[in-house]
C-alpha positions in Angstrom: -48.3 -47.4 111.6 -51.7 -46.2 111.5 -50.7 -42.8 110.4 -48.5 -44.3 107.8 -51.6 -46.8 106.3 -54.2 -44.3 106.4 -51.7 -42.0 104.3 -50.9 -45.0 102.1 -54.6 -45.5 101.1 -55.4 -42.0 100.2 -52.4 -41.9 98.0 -54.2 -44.8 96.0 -57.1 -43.1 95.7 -55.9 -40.1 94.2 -53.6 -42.4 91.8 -57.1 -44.2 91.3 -58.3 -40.7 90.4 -55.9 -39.6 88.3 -55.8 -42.8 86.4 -59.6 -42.3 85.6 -59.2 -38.4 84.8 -56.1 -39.7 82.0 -58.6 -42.4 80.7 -61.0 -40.0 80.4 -58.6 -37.6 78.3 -57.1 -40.2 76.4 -60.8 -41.1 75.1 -61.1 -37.9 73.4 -60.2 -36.8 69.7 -57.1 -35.9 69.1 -58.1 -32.5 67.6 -59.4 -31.8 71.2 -56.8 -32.8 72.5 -54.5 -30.1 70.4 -57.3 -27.3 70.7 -56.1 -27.9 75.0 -52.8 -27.4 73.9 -53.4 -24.6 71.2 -55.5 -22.4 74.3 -52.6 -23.3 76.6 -49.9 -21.4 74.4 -52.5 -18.7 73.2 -53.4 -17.8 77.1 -49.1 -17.8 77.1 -48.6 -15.2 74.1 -51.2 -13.5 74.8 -50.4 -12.4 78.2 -46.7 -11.2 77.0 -48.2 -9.4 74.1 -50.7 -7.5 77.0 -47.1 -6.9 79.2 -45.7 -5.4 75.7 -48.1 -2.7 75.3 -47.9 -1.9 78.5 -44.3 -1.2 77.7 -45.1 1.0 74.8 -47.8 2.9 76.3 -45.1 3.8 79.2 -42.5 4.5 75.9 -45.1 7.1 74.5 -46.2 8.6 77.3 -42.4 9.5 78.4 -42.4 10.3 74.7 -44.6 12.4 74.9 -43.5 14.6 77.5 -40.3 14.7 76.1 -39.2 18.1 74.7 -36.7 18.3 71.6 -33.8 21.1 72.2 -32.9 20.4 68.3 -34.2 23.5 65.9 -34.0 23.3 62.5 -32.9 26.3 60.9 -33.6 26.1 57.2 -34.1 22.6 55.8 -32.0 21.3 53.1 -32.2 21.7 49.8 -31.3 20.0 46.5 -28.5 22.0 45.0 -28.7 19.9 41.4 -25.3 17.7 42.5 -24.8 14.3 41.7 -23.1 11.8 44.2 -19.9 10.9 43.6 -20.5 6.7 43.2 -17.5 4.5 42.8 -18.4 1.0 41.4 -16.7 -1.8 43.0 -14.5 -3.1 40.5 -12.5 0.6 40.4 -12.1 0.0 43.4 -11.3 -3.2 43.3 -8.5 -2.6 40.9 -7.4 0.3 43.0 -6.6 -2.1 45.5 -4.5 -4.4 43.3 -2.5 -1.6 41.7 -1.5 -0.3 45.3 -0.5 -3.8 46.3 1.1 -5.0 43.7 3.2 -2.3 42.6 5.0 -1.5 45.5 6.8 -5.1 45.9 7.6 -4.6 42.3 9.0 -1.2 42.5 11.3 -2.0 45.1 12.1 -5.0 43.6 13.0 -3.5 40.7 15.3 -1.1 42.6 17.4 -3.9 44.3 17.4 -5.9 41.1 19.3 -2.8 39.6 21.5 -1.6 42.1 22.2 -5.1 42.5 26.0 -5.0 41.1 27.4 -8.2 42.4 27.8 -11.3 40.7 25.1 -14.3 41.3 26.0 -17.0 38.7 28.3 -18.5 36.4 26.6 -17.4 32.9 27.0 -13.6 34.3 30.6 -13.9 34.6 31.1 -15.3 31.5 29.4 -12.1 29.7 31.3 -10.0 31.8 34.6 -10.9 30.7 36.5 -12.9 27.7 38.5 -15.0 30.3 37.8 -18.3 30.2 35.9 -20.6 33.2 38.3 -23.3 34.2 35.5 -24.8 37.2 33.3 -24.4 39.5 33.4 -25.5 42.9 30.8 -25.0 45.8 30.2 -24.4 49.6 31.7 -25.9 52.2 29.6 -27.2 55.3 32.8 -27.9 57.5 34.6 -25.4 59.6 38.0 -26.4 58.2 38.9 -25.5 54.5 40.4 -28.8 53.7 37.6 -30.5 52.2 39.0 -32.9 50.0 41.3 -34.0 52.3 38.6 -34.7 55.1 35.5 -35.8 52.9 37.2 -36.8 49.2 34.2 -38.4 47.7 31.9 -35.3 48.5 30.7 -33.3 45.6 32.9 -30.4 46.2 35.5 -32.6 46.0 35.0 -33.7 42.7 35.0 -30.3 42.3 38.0 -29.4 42.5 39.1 -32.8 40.8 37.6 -31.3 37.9 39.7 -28.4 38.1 43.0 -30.8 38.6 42.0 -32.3 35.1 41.5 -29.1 33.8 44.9 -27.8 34.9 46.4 -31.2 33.6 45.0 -30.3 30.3 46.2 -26.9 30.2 49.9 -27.9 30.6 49.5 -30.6 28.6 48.2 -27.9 25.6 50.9 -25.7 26.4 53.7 -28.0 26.0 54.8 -27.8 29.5 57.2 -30.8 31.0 58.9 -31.4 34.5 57.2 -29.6 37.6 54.4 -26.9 37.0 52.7 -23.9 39.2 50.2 -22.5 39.5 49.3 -18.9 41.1 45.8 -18.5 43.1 44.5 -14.9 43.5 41.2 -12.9 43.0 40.1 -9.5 43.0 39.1 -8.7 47.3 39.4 -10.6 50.8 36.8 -13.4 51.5 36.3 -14.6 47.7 37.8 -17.8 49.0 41.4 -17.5 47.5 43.0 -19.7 50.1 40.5 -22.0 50.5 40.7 -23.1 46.9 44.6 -22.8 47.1 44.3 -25.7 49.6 41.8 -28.2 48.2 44.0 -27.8 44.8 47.2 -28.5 46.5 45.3 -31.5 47.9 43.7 -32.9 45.2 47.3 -32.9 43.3 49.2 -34.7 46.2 46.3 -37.1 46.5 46.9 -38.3 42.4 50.6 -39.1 44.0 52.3 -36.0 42.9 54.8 -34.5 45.2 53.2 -31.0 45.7 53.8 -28.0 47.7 51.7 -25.1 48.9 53.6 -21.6 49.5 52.3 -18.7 51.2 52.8 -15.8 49.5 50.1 -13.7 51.2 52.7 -11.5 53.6 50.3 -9.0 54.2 47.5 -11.9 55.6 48.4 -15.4 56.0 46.0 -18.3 56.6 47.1 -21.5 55.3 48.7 -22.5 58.4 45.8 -23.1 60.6 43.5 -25.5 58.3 46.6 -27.6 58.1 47.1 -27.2 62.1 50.9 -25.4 62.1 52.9 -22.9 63.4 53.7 -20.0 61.0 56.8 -19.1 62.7 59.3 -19.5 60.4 58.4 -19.6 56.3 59.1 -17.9 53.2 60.2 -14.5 54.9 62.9 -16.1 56.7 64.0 -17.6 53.9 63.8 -14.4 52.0 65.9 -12.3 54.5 68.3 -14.8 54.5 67.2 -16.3 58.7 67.0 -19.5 57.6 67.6 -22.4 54.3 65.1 -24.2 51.8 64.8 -26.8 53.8 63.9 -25.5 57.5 61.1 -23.5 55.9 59.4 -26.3 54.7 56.8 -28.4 56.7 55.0 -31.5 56.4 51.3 -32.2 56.5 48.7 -35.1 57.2 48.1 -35.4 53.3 50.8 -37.6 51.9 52.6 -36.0 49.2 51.6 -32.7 50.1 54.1 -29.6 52.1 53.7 -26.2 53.1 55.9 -22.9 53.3 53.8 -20.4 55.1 54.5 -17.2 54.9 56.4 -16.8 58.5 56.2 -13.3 60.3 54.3 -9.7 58.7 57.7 -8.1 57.3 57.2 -4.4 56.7 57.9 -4.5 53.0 56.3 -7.3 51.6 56.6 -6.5 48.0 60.4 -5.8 48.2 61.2 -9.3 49.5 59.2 -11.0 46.6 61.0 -9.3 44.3 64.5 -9.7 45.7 66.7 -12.7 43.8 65.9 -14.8 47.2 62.5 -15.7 45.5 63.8 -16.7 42.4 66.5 -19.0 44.1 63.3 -20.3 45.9 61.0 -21.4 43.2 64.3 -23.0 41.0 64.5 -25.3 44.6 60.9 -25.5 44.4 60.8 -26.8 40.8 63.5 -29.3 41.3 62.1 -30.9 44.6 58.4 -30.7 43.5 55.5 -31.7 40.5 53.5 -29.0 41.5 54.0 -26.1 43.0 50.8 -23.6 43.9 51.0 -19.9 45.2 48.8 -18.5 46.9 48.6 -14.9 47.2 47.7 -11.8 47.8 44.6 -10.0 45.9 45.3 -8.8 42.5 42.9 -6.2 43.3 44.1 -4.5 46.3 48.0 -5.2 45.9 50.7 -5.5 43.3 52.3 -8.4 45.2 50.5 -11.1 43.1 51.4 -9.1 39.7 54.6 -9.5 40.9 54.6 -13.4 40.8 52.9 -14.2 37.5 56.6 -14.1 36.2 56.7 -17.6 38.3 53.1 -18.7 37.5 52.7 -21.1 34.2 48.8 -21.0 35.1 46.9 -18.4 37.0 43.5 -19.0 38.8 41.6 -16.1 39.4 38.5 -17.0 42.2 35.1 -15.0 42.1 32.9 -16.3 44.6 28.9 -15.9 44.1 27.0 -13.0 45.6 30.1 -11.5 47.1 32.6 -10.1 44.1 31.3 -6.9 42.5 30.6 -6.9 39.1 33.4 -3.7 38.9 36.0 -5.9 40.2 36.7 -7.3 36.9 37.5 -4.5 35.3 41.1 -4.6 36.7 42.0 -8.2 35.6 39.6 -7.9 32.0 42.5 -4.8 31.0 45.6 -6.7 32.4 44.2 -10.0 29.9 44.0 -7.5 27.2 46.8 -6.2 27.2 48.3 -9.6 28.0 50.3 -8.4 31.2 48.5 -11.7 32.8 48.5 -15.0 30.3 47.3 -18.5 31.2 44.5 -17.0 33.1 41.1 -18.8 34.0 38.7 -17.7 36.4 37.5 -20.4 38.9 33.9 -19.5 40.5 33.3 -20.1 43.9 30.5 -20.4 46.5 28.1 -21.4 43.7 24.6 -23.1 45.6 22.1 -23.3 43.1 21.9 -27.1 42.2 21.1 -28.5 38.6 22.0 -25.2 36.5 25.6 -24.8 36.1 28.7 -26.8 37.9 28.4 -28.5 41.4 25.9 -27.8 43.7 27.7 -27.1 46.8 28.9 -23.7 47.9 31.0 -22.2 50.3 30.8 -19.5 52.7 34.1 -18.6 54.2 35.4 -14.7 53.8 37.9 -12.6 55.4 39.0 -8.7 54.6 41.6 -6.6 53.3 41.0 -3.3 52.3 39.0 -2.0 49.1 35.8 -0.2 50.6 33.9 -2.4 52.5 36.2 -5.4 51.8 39.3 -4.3 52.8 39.7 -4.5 56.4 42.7 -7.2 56.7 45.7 -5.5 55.2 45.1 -2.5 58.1 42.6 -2.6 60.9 40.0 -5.2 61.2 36.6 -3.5 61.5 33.0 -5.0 61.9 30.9 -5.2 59.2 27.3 -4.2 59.7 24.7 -5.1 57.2 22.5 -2.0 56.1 19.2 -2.3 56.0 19.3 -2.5 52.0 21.4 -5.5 52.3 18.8 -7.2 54.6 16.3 -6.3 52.5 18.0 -7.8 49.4 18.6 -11.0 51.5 15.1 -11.6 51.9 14.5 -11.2 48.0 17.2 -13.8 47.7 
């Protein structure tokens, strides 16, 4: 405790100390006070700048005894030459030029070797045949569209087209039950899918319709409507079975189908025995409307064969798929009037506000002509190129 006092009370005296040093300092001028604080950071700087050249010193001397191996030869010389200076807008524009016309180029080159068809006002400068509608794409896995959503726009669609049809016949004069033929050029334009929806649209105004298969080569209709394609128009046509075994009901009211039955090896010989002639007169007295769907004009003369039946003819060209050369065929046969009543109908068509319906529909299939035409012999894969992809992305 003694220890512990006696350290106690020299600690106050140095505080006492201290406290009379500070009193002292605080009672002199300011500017004293920052001259104490100036010689502080002088004595500072002045001792680096003394370690500094002691640095450089050390630097020259080694410097100094340092030898150069590098002996010039002959120094240079001015030759007259001026430099070459580029100003920074050429260069600039340089810069532009090389990225800008590139894109262009190549867009230019898709653009035209582009030779497929990519909206409605196209196909009517391609050809003289008039536009009966235009329908859209369909979002659902099943091609029965208006049956399944029949206030969609796509729907109305193909309403449209009914109307259009209904004003045809009417122009022409035409009484008792009517037909029409669906075909197109190629596979995949979307033949049987309108085929369907226009049957549909016909049996749901409360006309007793029916839709025939006369794709032999391909058929298709019978799964959207969920039935077997056992027995249909070729065992009626070799004589297997009657009118009325061929025939089968559907979950639209008003509305059958006659598939096509089994692949017969001479397709075009049974459609134009006197079989299919005895088939459309039953046809035409059971029915209101009768519509055929079959095969591509373009790749087969099946369908040419059946216009004789046909009192209106729908032609489908489906958007960014059908050539622009695939019309050539149909624009000569409406010439030369081998075809009459014929419309186009113009599928797949997605760009909303400009022409039509703005719904499209992506469903496609092959046959045979080039690329397209894969369904008539052996189904291959199609691979995109890389000039297709390339178009995609510009799309």
């Amino acid at each position: 405790n003694s220890a512990i006092n006696e350290l106690k009370r020299e600690r106050q005296l140095l505080n006492n100390k201290i406290a009379i040093e500070d009193a002292k300092i605080r009672k002199l001028p300011k500017a004293q006070q920052k001259l104490f604080d100036i010689e502080r950071q002088y004595a500072l700087s002045e001792k680096t700048y003394n370690v500094f050249l002691a640095k450089r010193g050390e630097a020259d001397i080694i410097k100094s005894a340092s030898v150069s191996d590098i002996v010039i030869i002959d120094s240079a010389k001015d030759t007259g030459a001026t430099p070459i200076d580029l100003k920074l807008s050429s260069r600039y524009l340089f810069a532009i030029i090389g990225g800008i016309l590139p894109p262009l180029l190549l867009a230019f080159l898709l653009t035209f070797f582009d030779n497929k068809i990519h909206n409605p006002r196209v196909l009517e400068n391609l050809s003289n045949i008039p536009l009966l509608g235009v329908v859209g794409k369909n979002s659902l896995e099943n091609n029965m569209v208006v049956h399944l959503k029949p206030k969609s726009t796509l729907a109305e669609g193909f309403r449209s087209i009914r109307s259009s049809l209904q004003y045809f016949y009417k122009k022409h004069n035409l009484e008792g039950s009517k037909t029409v033929m669906v075909t197109s050029s190629v596979s995949g334009e979307g033949k049987t899918f309108c085929s369907i929806n226009i049957a549909t649209v016909f049996a749901m105004s409360g006309k007793k319709t029916v839709l025939v298969g006369l794709d032999l080569r391909k058929p298709k209709i019978f799964g959207d409507f969920d039935i077997k394609n056992d027995i249909g128009v070729v065992n009626y046509l070799i004589g297997q079975k009657d009118f009325k075994e061929v025939v089968q009901k559907t979950k639209v009211p008003n509305l059958d189908v006659i598939t096509s039955g089994p692949i017969p090896p001479n397709p075009s010989e049974l459609l134009m025995n006197d079989k299919m002639e005895g088939l459309m007169s039953y046809l035409k007295q059971s029915y209101d409307y009768i519509v055929l769907d079959t095969p591509p004009i373009g790749l087969v003369a099946d369908a040419l064969e059946l216009t004789e039946y046909a009192d209106a003819t729908i032609y489908v060209v489906r958007q960014d798929y059908t050539k622009k050369g695939m019309l050539n065929l149909i624009n000569n046969k409406y010439s030369k009037g081998e075809i009459a009543n014929l419309s186009f109908v113009y599928n797949g068509y997605n760009q909303k506000g400009k022409y039509g319906y703005g719904y499209g529909y992506g469903y496609g299939y092959g046959y045979g002509y080039g690329n397209y035409g894969n369904g008539y012999n052996e189904d291959e894969n199609k691979k995109s190129g890389w000039l297709e992809k390339i178009k995609n992305v510009f799309k």
